[in-house]
C-alpha positions in Angstrom: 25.9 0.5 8.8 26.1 -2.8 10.4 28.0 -5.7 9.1 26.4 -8.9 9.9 28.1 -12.0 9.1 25.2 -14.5 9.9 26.7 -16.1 13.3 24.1 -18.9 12.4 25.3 -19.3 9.4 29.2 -19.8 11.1 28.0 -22.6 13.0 26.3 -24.5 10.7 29.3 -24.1 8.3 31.4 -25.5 11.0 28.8 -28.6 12.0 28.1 -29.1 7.9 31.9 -29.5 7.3 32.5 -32.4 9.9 30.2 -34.6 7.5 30.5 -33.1 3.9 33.5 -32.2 2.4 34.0 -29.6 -0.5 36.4 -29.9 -2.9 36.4 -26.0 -4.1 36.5 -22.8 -3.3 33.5 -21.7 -1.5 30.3 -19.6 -3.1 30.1 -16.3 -1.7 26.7 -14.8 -1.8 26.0 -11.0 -0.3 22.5 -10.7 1.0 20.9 -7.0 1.3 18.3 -6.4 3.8 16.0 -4.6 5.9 17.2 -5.7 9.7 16.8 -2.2 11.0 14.8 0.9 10.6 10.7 1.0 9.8 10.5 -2.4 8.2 12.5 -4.9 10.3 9.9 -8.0 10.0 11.0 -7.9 6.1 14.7 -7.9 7.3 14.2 -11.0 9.6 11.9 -13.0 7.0 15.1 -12.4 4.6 17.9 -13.1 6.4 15.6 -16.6 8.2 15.3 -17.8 4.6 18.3 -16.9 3.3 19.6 -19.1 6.1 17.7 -22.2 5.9 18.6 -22.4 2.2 21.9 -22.2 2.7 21.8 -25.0 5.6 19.9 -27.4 3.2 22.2 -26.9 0.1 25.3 -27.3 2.4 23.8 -30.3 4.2 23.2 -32.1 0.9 26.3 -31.9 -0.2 26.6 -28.1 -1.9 25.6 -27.3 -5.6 26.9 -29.3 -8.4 28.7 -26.6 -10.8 30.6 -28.0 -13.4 31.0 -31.2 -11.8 32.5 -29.7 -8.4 30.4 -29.7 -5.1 31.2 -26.3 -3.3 30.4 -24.7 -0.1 27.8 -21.6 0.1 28.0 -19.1 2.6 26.4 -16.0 2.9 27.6 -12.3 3.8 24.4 -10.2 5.4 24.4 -6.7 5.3 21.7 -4.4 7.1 20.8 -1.6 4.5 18.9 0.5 7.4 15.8 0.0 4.9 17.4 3.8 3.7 18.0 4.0 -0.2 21.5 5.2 0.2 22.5 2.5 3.0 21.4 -0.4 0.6 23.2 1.1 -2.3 26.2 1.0 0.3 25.7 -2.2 0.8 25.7 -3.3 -2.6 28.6 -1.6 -3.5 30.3 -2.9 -0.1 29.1 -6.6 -0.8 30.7 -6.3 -4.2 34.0 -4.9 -4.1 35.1 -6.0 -0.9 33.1 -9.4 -0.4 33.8 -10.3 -3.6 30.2 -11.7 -3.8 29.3 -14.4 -7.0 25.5 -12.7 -7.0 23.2 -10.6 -4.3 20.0 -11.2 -3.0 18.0 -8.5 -1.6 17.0 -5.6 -1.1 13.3 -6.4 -0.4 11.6 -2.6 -0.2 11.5 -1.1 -3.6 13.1 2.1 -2.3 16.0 0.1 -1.4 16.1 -2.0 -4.3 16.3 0.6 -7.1 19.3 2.0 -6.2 20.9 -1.3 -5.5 19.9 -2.8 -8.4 21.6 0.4 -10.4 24.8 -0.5 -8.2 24.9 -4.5 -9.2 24.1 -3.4 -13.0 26.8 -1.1 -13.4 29.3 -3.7 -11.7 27.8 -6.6 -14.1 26.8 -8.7 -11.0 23.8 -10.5 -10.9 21.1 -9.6 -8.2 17.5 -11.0 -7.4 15.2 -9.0 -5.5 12.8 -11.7 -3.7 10.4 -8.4 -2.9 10.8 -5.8 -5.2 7.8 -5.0 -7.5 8.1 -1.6 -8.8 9.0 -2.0 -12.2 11.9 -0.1 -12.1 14.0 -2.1 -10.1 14.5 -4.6 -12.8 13.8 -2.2 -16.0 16.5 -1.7 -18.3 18.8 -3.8 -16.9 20.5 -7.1 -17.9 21.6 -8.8 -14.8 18.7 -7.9 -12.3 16.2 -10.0 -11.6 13.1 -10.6 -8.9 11.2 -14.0 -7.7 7.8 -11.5 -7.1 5.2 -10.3 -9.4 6.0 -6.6 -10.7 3.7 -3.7 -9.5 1.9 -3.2 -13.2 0.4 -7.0 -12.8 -0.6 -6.5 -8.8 -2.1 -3.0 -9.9 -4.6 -4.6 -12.3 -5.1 -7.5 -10.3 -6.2 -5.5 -7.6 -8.4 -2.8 -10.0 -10.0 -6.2 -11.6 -11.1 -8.2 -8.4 -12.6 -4.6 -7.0 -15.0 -4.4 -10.0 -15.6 -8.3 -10.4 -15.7 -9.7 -6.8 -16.8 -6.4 -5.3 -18.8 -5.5 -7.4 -17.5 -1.9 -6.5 -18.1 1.0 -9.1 -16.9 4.0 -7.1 -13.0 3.7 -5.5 -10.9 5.7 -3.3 -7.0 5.4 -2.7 -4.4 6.6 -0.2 -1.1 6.3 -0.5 2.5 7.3 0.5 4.1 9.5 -2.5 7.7 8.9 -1.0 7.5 5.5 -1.8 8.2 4.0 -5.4 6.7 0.9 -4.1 3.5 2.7 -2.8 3.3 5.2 -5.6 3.6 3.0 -8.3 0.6 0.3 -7.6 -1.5 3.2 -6.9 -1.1 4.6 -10.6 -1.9 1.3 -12.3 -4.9 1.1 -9.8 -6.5 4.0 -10.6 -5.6 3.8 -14.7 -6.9 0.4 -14.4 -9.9 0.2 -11.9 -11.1 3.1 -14.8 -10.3 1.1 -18.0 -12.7 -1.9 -15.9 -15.9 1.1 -16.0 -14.8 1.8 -12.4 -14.3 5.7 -11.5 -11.8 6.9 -8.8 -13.5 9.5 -6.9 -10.7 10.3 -4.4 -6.8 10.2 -5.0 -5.1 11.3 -1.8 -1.5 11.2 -0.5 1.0 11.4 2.7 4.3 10.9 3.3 6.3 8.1 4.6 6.2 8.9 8.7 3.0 10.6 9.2 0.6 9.3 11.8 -2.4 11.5 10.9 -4.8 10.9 8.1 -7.7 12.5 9.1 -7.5 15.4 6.7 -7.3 13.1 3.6 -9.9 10.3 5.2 -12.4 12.7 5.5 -12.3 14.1 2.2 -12.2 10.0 1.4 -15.4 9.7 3.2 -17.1 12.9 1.2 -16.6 11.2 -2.0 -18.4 8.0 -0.5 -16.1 5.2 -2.5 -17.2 1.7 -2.1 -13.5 0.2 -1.9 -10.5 1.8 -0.9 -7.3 1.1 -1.6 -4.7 1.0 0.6 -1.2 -0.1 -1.1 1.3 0.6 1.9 2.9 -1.5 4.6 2.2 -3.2 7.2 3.2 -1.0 9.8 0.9 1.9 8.2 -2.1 0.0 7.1 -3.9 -0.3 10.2 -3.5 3.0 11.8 -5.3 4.3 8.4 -7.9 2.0 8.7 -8.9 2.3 12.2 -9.0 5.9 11.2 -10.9 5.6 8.4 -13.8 3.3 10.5 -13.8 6.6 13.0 -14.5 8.5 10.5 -17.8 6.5 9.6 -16.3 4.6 6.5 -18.2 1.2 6.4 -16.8 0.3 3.0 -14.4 -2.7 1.9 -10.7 -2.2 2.3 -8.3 -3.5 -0.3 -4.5 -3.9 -0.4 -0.9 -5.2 -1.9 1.3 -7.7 -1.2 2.7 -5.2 1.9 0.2 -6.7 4.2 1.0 -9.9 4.6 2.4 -10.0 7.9 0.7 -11.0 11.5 2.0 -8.0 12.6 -1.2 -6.2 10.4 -3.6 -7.8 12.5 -2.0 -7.9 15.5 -1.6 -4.0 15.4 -4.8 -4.0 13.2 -7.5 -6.1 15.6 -11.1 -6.0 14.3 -10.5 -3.2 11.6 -9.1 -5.2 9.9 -11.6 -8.1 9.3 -12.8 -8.8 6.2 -10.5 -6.6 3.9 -8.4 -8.2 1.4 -5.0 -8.3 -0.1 -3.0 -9.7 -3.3 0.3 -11.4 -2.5 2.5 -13.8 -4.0 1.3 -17.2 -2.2 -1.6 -19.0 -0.1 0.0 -21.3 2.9 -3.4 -22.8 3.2 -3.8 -24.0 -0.7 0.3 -24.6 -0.5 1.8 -27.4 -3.3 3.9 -30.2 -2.0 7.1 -27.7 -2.3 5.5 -25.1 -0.3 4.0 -27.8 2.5 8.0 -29.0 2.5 9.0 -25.4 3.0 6.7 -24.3 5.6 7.4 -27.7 7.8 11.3 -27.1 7.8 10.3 -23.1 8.8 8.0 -23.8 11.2 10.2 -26.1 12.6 13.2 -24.5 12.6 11.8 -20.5 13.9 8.6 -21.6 15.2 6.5 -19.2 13.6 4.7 -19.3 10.1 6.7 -18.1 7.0 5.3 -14.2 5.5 6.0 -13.9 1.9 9.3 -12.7 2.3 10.9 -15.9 3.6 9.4 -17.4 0.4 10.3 -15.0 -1.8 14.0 -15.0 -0.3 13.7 -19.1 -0.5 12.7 -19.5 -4.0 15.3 -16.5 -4.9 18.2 -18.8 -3.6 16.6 -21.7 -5.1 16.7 -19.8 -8.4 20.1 -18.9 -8.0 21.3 -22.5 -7.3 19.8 -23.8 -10.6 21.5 -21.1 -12.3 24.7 -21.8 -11.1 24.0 -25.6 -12.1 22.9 -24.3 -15.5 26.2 -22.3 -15.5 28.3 -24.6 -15.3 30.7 -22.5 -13.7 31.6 -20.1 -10.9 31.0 -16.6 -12.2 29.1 -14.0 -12.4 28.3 -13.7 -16.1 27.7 -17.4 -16.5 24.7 -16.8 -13.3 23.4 -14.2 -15.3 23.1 -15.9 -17.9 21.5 -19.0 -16.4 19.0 -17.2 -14.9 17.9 -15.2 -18.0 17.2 -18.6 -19.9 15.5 -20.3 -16.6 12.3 -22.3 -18.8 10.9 -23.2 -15.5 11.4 -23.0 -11.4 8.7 -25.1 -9.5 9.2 -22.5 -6.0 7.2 -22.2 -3.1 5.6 -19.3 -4.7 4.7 -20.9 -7.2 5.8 -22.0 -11.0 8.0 -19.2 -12.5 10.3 -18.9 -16.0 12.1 -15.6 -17.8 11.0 -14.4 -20.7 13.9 -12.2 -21.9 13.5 -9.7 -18.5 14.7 -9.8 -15.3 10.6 -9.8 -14.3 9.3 -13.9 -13.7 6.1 -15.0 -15.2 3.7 -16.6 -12.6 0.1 -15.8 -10.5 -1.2 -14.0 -8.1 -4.2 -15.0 -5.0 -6.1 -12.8 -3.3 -5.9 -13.4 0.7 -8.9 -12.2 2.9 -8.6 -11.6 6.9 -11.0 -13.6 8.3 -11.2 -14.8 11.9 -7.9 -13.1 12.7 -6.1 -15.3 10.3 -5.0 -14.6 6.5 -7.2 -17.4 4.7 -7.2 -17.9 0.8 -9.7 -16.4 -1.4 -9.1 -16.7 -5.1 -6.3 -17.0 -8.1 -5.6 -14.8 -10.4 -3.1 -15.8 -13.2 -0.9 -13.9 -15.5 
């Protein structure tokens, strides 16, 4: 387990308190991500955005809480993108940080257990990419900035019948993964309930490399979509192995694609398939153009959905603490669980007595070796 105190965030602390001076203790925040092991872009997304927000709220002078300014700094913690390791770091973060609130983990496998962790120590955590329902259900002081896996499960079933125009579906997925597992249930329930039928449901597990077996009865059933809700990192090895197996269908997928790396690894298999996620950059509002700028600028490369997530999860947490009033964790919790309205790069988001935000969705297509808006799709 790596402990990484962001050495960005040292020297911006250091330049910020030359012109700005705090008057209180400072905010301690833990973040929880993925910096190492199969998913590192979602690790480096996080901890960029977590960054930047911090270095803008420090630079304008600190949140307001109860008429104090204070200080924020952050406490980073690689969780290995294992289960166990982010549950470590949770616990870690909490008791010996002494953190006000976490944010992070991203992966759902990570975030369940975490989430379990900050709810039995009453401290409040946002998960910018967690959408399995369970990371948030139950609980009182976990919360997300993403749509949950039972919305992106019908949004996905819906725009296969209506845009598609598909009647016959396929899906392939990995059964290790909450994240995976649990969009491809609500797919299949709800592609049917549309007057769709699933004529193949197969499975692999997280690591594997061949999918030949499962393709090919795929290809038997002769679907006309197939749905592929896994990562990045998987996505286009299945697809350039379903094309050699003499599938000529459309390809459809979650909010885990939407990374260059996809196409990068991907090339031309993965031209023209589509993909729901939480934001277009090409459609973006005034808040997202801001965002984008100051990212671009500041890493040289586009933000993925995981710097915005991670963004407008901070950005949440600052207007709780304002709401607050005060420094503590109850008082956070409680200001986010009446938030009646957060304009975010993501889009416009409020609680409605859950942990899980209301907001849209858009449908993204690859086209021209770029991600390029398609359509909405609200709650």
């Amino acid at each position: 387990m790596k402990r990484l105190l962001s050495m960005f965030g040292i020297f911006l602390l250091v330049a910020v308190s030359s012109s700005v001076s705090f008057g209180a203790k400072p905010i301690i925040i833990g973040v929880n991500a993925e910096l190492t092991g199969s998913i590192p872009v979602v690790g480096r997304s996080c901890r960029n955005a977590a960054e930047m927000a911090v270095e803008e709220i420090n630079r304008s002078g600190g949140p307001e809480v109860g008429g104090v300014k204070y200080e924020v700094r952050i406490v980073i913690e690689d969780n290995e993108d294992k289960a166990e390791s982010a549950a470590a770091a949770a616990q870690k973060l909490i008791t010996q940080n002494q953190v006000v609130a976490l944010i992070g983990p991203n992966a759902s496998r990570n975030a369940i257990p975490a989430a379990q962790i900050a709810e039995d120590a009453k401290v409040p955590m946002i998960s910018p990419w967690s959408t399995n329902v369970k990371t948030t259900q139950n609980k009182r002081y976990v919360f997300r900035a993403c749509m949950i896996d039972d919305f992106q499960g019908v949004v996905c079933a819906k725009f296969a019948r209506e845009n598609l125009k598909a009647s016959r579906a396929a899906v392939l997925y990995d059964v290790a993964s909450e994240y995976n597992k649990g969009i491809a249930e609500v797919f299949r329930k709800s592609f049917e309930e549309y007057g769709g039928k699933v004529v193949a449901y197969e499975s692999y597990t997280t690591g594997d490399q061949d999918f030949s077996s499962q393709l090919t009865r795929i290809r038997r059933a002769d679907p006309e979509v197939l749905f592929l809700p896994n990562y990045y990192s998987e996505v286009p090895l299945q697809a350039q192995q379903a094309h050699r197996l003499g599938y000529k269908g459309a390809i459809l997928g979650s909010d885990s694609w939407g990374f260059p790396d996809i196409i990068k690894l991907g090339g031309r298999d993965m031209e023209g398939h589509f993909f729901s996620t939480h934001y277009a950059p090409d459609i973006a509002t005034p808040v997202a153009q801001k965002f984008i700028t100051s990212y671009e600028k500041q890493y040289r490369e586009k933000p993925d959905d995981v710097a915005a997530l991670t963004y407008d999860a901070f950005g949440m947490l600052f207007l709780a603490l304002k709401t607050a009033g005060r420094v503590d964790r109850e008082a956070v919790r409680e200001g986010l669980s009446k938030m009646k309205l957060y304009e975010g790069v993501t889009g416009n988001m409020r609680f409605e007595g859950t942990g899980d935000p209301v907001k849209s969705a858009v449908i993204l297509q690859i086209k021209d070796g770029k991600f390029q808006y398609f359509a909405n799709v609200g709650p």
